[in-house]
N, C-alpha and C positions, 0 to 999 in steps of 0.2 A: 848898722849892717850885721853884727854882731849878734846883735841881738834878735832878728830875724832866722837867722840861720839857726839861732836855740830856736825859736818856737817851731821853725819848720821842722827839725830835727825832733823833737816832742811830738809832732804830730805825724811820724815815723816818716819823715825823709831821709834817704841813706844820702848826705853830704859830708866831702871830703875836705882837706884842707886849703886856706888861701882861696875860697869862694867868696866873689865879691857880688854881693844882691842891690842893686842900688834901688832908688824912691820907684815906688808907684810899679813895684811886679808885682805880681798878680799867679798864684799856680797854684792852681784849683785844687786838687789833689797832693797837699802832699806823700800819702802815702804811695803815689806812684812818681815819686822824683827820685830821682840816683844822679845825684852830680859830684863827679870824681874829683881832681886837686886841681887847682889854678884855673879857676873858671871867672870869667867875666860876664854876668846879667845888669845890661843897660838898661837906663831909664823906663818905664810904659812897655816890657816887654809882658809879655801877657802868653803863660802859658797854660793852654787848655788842655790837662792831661785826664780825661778820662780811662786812660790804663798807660800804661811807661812809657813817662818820658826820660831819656839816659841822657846825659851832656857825660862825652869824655875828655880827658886831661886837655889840659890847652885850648876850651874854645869859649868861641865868644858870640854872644847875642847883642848885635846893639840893639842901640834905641828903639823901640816901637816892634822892634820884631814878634811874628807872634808862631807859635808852634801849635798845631791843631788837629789833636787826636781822633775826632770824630766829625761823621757827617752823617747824611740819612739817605737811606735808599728811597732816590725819587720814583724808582720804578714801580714801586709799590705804594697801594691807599693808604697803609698803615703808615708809611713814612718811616721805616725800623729805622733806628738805630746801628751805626756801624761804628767799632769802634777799632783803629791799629796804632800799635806803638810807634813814636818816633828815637834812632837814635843819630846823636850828632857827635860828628867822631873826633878823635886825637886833632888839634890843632885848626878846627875848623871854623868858619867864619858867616857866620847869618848876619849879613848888612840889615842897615835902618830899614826898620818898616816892611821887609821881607819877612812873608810867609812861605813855611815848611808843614804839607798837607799828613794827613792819614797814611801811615806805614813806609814815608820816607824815611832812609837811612840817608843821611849824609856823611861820606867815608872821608877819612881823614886827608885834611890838609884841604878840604874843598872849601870854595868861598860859594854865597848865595849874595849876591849884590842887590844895592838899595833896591827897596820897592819891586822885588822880584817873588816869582811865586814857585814852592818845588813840587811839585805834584808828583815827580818819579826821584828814585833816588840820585846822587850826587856823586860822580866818581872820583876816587882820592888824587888829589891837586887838580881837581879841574877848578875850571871859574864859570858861573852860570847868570844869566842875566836876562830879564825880560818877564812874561806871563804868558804859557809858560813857561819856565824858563829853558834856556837851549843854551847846550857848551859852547862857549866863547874860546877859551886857549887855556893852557897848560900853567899852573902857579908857577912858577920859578922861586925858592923860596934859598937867601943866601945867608949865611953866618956872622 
């Protein structure tokens, strides 16, 4: 783990401390990764960062999760290219095998539950679930 976080950091990732990267991530770019202090990246998560992706303090990507900077404008023959940042905020929670699209913020404290999809942003302590996903209820988060 260790020693991932030196090469990403060599390859100018701005990562903080107590960042835990476990087997088989994947983040294409590191020059556009910013992950703040106490971060947890699960197993197979696979981050496609074509321009910033930010993780702040306290959050966590399980397993399989995937985060996805770009897509292509189908509207168009050329197929352009569209690219927006994702950020995932203070204490937040991307469950297994959920994807977070192009130019979602997920705001602090929010959960993205299993195999869920965010296509719009996430608001702080909500819980979201499904494709796409829709607020379910309010975190309750106790001491």
């Amino acid at each position: 783990m260790f020693f991932k976080v030196l090469v990403l950091r060599i390859f100018g990732a701005k990562i903080g401390s107590n960042v835990t990267i476990k087997p088989k991530v994947n983040i294409k770019y590191p020059w556009f990764f910013i992950a703040e202090n106490d971060i947890w990246i699960g197993e197979n998560v696979w981050i496609d960062n074509l321009t910033t992706v930010t993780l702040c303090n306290n959050c966590c990507l399980s397993q399989g999760a995937m985060l996805l900077t770009g897509n292509h404008n189908f509207t168009k023959t050329s197929f352009d290219l569209i690219v927006k940042p994702i950020t995932i905020g203070d204490g937040a929670w991307i469950g297994a095998r959920a994807t977070v699209c192009p130019g979602v913020t997920v705001h602090s404290h929010a959960v993205l539950t299993v195999n869920s999809v965010a296509t719009m942003d996430l608001e702080a302590y909500g819980i979201y679930q499904g494709n796409p996903c829709t607020f379910i209820k309010t975190r309750n988060l106790t001491h």
